[in-house]
PDB file of N, CA, C and O in Angstrom:
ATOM      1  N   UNK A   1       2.944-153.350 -16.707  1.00  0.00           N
ATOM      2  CA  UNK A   1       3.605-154.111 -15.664  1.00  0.00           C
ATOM      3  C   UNK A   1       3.499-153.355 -14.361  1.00  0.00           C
ATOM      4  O   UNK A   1       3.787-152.168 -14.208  1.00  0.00           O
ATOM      5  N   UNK A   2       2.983-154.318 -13.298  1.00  0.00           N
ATOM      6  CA  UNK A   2       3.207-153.286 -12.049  1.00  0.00           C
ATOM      7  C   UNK A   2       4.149-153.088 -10.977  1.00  0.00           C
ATOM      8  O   UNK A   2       4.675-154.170 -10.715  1.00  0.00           O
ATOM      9  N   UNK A   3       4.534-152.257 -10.326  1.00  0.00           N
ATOM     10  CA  UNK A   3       5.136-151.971 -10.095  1.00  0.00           C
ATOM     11  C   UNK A   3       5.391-151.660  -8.578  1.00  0.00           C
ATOM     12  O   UNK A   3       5.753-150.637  -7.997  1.00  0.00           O
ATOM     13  N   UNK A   4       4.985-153.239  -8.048  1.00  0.00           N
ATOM     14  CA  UNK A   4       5.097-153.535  -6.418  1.00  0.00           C
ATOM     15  C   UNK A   4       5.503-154.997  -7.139  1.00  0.00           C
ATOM     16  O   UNK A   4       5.269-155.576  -8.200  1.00  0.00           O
ATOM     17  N   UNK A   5       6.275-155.241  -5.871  1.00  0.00           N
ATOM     18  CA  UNK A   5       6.928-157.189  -6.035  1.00  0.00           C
ATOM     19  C   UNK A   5       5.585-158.060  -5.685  1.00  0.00           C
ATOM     20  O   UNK A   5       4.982-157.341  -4.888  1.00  0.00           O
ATOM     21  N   UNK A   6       5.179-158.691  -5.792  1.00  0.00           N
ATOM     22  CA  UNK A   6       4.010-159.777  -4.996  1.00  0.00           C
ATOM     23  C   UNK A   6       4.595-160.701  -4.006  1.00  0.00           C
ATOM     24  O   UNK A   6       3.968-161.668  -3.573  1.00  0.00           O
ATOM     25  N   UNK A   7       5.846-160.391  -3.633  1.00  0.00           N
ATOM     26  CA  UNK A   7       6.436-161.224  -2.510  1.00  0.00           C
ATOM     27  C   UNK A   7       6.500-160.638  -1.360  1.00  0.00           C
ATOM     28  O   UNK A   7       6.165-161.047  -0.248  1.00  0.00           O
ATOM     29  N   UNK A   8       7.137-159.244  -1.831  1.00  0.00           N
ATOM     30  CA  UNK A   8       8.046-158.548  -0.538  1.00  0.00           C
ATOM     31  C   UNK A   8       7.240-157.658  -0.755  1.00  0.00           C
ATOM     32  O   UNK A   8       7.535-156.690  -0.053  1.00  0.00           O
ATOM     33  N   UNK A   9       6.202-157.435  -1.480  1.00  0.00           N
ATOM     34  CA  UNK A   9       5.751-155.805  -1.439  1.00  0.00           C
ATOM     35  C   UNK A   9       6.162-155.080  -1.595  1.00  0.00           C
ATOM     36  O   UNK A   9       5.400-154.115  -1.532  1.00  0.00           O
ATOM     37  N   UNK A  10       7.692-154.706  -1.950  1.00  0.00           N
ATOM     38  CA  UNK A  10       8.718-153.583  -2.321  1.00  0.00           C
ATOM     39  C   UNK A  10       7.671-152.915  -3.912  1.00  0.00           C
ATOM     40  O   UNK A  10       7.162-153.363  -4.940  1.00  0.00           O
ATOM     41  N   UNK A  11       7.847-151.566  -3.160  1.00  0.00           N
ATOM     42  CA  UNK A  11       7.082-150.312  -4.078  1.00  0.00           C
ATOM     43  C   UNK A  11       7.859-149.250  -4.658  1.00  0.00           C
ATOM     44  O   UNK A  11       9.071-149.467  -4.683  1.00  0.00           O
ATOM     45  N   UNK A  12       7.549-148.394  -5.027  1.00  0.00           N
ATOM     46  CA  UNK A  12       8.349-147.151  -5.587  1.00  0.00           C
ATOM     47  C   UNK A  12       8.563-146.522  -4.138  1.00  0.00           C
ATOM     48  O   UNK A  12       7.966-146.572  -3.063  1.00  0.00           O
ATOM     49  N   UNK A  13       9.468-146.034  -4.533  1.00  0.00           N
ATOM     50  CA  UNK A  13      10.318-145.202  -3.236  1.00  0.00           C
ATOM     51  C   UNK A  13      10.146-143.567  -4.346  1.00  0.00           C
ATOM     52  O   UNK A  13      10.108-143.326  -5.553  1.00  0.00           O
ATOM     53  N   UNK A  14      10.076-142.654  -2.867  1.00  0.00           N
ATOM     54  CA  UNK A  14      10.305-141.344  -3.277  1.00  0.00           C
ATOM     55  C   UNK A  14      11.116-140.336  -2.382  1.00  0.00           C
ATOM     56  O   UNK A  14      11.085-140.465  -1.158  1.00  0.00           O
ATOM     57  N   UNK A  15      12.031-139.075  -3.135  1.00  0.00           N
ATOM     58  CA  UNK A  15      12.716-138.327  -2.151  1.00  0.00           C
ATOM     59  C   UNK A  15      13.191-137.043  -3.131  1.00  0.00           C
ATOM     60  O   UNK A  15      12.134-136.459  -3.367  1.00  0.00           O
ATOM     61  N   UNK A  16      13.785-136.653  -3.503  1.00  0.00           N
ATOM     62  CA  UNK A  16      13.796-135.284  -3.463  1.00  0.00           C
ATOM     63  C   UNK A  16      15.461-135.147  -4.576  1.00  0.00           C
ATOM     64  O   UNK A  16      16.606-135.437  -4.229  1.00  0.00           O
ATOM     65  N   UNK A  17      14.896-134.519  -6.155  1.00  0.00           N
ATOM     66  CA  UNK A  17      16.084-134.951  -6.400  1.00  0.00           C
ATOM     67  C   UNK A  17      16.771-133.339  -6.459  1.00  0.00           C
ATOM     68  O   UNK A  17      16.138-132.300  -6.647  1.00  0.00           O
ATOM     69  N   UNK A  18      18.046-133.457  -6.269  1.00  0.00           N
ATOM     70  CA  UNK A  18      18.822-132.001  -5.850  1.00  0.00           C
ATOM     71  C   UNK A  18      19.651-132.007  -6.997  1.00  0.00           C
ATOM     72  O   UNK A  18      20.220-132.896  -7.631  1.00  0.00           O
ATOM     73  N   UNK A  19      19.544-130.440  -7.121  1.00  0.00           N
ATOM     74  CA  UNK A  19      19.918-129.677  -7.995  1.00  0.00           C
ATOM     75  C   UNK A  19      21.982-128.758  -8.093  1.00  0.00           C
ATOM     76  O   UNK A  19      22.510-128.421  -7.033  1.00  0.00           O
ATOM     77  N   UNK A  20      22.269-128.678  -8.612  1.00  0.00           N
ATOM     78  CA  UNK A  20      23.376-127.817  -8.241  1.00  0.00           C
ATOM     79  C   UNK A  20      23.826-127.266  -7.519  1.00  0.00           C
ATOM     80  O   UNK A  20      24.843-127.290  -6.825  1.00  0.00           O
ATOM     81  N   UNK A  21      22.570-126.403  -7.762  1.00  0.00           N
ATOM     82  CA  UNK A  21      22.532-125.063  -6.987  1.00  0.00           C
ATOM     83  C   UNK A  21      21.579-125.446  -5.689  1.00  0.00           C
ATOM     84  O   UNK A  21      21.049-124.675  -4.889  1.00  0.00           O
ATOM     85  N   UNK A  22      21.547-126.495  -5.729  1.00  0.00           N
ATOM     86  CA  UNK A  22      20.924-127.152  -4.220  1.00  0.00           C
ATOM     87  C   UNK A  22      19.108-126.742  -3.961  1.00  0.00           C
ATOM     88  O   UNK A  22      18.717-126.420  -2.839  1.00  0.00           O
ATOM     89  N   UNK A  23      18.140-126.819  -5.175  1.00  0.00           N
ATOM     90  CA  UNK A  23      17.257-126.955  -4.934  1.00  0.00           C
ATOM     91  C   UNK A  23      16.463-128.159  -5.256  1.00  0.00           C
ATOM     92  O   UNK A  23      17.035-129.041  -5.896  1.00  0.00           O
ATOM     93  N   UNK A  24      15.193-128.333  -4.899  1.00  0.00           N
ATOM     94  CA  UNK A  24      15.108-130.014  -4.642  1.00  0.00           C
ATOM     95  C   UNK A  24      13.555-129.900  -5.613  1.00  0.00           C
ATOM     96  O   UNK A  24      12.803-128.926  -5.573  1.00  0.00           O
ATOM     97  N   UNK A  25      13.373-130.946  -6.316  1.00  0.00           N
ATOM     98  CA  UNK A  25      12.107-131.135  -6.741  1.00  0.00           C
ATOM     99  C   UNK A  25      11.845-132.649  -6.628  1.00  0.00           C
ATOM    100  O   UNK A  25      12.746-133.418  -6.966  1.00  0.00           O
ATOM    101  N   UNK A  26      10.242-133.302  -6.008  1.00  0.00           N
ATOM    102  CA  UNK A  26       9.886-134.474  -6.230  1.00  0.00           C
ATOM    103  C   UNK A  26      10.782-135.485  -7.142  1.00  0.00           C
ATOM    104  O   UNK A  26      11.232-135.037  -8.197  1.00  0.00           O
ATOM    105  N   UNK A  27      11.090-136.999  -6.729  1.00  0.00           N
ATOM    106  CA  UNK A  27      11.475-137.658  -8.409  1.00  0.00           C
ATOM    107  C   UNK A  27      11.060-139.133  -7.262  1.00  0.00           C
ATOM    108  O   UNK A  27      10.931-139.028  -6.042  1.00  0.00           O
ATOM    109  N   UNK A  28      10.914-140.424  -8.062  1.00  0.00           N
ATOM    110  CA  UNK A  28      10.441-141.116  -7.625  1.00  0.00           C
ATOM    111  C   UNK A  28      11.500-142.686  -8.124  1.00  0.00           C
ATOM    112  O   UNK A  28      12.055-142.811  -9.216  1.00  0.00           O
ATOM    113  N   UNK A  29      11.531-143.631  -7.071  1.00  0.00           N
ATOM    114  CA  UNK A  29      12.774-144.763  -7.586  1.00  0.00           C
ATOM    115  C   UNK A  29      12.184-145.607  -7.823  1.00  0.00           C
ATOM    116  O   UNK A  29      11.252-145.815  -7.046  1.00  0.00           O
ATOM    117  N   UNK A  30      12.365-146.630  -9.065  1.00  0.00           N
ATOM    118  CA  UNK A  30      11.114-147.854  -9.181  1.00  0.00           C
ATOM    119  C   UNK A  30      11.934-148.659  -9.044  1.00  0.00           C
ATOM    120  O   UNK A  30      13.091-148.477  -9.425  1.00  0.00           O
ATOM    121  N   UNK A  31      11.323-150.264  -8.185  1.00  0.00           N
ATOM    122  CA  UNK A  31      12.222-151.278  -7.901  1.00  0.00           C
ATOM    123  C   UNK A  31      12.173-152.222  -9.102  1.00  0.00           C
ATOM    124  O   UNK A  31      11.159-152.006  -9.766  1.00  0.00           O
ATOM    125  N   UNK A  32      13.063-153.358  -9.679  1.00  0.00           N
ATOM    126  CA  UNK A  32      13.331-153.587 -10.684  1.00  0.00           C
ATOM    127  C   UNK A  32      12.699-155.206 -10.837  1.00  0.00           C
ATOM    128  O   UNK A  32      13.154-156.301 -10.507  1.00  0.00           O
ATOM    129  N   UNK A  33      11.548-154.816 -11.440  1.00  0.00           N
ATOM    130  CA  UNK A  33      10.149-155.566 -11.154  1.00  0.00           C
ATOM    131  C   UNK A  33      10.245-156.472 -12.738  1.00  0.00           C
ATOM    132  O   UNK A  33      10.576-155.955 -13.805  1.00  0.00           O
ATOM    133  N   UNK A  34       9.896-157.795 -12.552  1.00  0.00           N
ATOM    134  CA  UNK A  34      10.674-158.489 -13.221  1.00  0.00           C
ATOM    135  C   UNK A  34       9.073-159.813 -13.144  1.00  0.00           C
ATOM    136  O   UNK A  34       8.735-160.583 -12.246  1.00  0.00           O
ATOM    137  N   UNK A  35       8.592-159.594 -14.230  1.00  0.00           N
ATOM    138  CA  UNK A  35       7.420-160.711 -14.689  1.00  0.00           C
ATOM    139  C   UNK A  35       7.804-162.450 -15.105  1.00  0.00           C
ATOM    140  O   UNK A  35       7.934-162.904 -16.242  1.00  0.00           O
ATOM    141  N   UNK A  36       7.907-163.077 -14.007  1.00  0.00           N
ATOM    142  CA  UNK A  36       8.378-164.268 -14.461  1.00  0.00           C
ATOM    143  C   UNK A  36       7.160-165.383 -13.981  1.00  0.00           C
ATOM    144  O   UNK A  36       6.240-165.105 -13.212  1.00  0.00           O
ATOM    145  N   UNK A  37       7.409-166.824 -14.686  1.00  0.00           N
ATOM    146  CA  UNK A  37       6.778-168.179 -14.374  1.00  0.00           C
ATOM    147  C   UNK A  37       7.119-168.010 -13.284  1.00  0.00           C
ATOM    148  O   UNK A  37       8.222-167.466 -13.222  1.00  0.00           O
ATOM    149  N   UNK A  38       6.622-168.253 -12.260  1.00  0.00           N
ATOM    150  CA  UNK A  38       6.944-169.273 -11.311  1.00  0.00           C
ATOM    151  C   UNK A  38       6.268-170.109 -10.246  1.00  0.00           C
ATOM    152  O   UNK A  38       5.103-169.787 -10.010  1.00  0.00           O
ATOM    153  N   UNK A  39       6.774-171.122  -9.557  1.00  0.00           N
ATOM    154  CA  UNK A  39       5.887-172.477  -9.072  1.00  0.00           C
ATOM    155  C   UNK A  39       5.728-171.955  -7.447  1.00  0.00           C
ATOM    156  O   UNK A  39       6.543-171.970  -6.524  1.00  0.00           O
ATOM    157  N   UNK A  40       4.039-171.398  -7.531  1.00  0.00           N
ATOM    158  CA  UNK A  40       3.362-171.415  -6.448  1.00  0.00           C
ATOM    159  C   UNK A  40       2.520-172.253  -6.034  1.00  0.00           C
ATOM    160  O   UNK A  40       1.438-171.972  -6.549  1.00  0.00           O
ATOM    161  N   UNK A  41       2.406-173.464  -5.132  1.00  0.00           N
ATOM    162  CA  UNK A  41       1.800-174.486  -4.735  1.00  0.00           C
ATOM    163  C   UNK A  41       1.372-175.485  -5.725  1.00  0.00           C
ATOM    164  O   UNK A  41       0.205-175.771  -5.992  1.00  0.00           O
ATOM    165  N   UNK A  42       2.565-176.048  -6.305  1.00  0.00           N
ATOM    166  CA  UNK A  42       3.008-176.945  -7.408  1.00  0.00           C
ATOM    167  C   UNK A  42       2.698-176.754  -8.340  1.00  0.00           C
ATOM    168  O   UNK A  42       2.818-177.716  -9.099  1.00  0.00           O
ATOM    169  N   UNK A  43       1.976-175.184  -9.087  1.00  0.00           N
ATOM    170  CA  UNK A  43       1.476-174.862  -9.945  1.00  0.00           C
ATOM    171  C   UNK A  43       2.065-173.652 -10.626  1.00  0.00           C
ATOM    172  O   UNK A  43       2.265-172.640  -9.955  1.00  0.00           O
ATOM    173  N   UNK A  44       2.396-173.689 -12.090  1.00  0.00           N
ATOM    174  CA  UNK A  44       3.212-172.490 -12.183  1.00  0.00           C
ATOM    175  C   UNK A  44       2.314-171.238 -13.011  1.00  0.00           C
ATOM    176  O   UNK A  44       1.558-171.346 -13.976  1.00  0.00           O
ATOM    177  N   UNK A  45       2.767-169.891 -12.139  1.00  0.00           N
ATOM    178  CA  UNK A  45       1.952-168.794 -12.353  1.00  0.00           C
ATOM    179  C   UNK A  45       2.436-168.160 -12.892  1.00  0.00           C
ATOM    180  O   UNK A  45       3.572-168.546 -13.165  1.00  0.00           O
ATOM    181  N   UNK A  46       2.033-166.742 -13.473  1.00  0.00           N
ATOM    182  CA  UNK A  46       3.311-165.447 -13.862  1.00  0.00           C
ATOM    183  C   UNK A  46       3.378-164.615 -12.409  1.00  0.00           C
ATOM    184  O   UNK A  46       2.297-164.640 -11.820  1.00  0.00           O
ATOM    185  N   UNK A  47       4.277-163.996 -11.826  1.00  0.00           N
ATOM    186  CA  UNK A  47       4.155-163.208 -10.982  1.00  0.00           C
ATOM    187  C   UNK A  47       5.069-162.173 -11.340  1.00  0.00           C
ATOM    188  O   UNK A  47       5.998-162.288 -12.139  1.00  0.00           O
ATOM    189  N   UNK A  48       4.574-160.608 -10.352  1.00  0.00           N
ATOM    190  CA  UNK A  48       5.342-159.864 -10.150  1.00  0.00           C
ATOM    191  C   UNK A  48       6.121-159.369  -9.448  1.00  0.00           C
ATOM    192  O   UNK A  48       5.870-158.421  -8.705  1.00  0.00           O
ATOM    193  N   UNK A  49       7.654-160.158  -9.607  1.00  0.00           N
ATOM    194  CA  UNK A  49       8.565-160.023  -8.810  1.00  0.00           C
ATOM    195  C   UNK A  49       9.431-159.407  -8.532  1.00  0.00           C
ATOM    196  O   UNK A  49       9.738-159.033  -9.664  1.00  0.00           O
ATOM    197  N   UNK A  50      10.476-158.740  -7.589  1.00  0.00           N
ATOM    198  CA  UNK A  50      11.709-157.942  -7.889  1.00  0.00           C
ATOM    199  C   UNK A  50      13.094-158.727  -7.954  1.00  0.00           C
ATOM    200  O   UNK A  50      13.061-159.895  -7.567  1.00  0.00           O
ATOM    201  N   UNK A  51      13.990-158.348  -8.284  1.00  0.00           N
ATOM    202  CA  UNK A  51      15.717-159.302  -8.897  1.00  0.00           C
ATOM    203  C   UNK A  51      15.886-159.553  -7.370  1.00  0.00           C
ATOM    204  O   UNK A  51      16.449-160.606  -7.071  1.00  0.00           O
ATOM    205  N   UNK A  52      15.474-158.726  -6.350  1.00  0.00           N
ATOM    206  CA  UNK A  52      16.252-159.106  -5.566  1.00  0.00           C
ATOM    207  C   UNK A  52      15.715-160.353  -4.940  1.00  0.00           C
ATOM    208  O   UNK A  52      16.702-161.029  -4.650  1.00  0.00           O
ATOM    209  N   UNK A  53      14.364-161.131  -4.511  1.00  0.00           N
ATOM    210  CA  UNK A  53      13.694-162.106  -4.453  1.00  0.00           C
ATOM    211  C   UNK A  53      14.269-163.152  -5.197  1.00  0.00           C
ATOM    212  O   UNK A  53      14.654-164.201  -4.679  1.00  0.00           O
ATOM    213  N   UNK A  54      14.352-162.843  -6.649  1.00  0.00           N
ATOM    214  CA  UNK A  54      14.759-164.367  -7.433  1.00  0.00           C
ATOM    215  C   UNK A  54      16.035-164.476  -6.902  1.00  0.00           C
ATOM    216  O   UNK A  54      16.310-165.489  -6.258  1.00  0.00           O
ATOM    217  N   UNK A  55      17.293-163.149  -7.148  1.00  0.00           N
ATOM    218  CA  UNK A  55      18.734-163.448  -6.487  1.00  0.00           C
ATOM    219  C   UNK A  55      18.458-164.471  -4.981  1.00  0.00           C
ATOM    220  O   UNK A  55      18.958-165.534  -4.615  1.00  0.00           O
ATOM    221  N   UNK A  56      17.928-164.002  -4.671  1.00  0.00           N
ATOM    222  CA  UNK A  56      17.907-164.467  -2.664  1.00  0.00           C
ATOM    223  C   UNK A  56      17.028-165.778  -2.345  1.00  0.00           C
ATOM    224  O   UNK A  56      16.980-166.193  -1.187  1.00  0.00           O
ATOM    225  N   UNK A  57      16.271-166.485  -3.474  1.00  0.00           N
ATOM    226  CA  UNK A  57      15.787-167.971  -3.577  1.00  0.00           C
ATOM    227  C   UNK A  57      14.507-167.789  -3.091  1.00  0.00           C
ATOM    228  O   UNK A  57      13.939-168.851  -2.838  1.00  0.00           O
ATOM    229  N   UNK A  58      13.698-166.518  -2.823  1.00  0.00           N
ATOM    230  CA  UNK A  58      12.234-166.509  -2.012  1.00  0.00           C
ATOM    231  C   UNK A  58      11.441-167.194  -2.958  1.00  0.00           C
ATOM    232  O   UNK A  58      10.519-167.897  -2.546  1.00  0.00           O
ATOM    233  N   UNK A  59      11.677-167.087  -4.223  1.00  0.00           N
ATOM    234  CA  UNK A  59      10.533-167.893  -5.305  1.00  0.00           C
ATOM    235  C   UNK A  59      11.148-168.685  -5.855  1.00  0.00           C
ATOM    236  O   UNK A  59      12.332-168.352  -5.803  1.00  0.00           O
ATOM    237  N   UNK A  60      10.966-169.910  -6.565  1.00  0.00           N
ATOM    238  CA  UNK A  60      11.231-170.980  -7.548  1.00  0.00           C
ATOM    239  C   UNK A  60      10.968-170.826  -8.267  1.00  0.00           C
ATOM    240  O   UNK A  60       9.753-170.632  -8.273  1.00  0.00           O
ATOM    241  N   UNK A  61      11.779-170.699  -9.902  1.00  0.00           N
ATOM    242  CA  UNK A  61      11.122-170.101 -11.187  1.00  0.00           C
ATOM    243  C   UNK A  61      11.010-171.338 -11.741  1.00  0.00           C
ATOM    244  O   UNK A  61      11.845-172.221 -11.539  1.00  0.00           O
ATOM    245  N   UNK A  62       9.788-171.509 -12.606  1.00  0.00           N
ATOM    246  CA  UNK A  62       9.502-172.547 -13.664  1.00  0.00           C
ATOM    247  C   UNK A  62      10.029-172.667 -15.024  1.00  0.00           C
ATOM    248  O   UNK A  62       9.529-171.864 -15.812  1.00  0.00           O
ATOM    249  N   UNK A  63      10.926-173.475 -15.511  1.00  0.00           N
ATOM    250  CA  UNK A  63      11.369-173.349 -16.708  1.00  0.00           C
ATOM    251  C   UNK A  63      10.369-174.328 -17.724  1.00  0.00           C
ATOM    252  O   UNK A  63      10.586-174.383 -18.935  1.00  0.00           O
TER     253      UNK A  63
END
């Protein structure tokens, strides 16, 4: 599954995860990418989408 939206383009995010003792190593955030039907130009596809797109109505899912 991949791991960009096909709407919004939302990708993995990265920053620095801290330690206790306050030292930092690479770590990376994946957005919560979500393979569904849905109806692109009256035709229904699979796409790869994120929750927050379907929450917010940018796509129409096909049941």
């Amino acid at each position: 599954m991949g791991k960009v939206c096909e709407v919004c383009n939302k990708g993995a995010m990265s920053g620095n995860m801290v330690s206790h003792s306050n030292r930092k190593t690479k770590r990376s955030w994946a957005p919560n990418i979500q393979r569904v039907h849905v109806i692109v130009g009256g035709k229904a596809q699979k796409m790869n989408v994120c929750t927050r797109c379907l929450r917010s109505g940018k796509v129409v899912r096909s049941v």
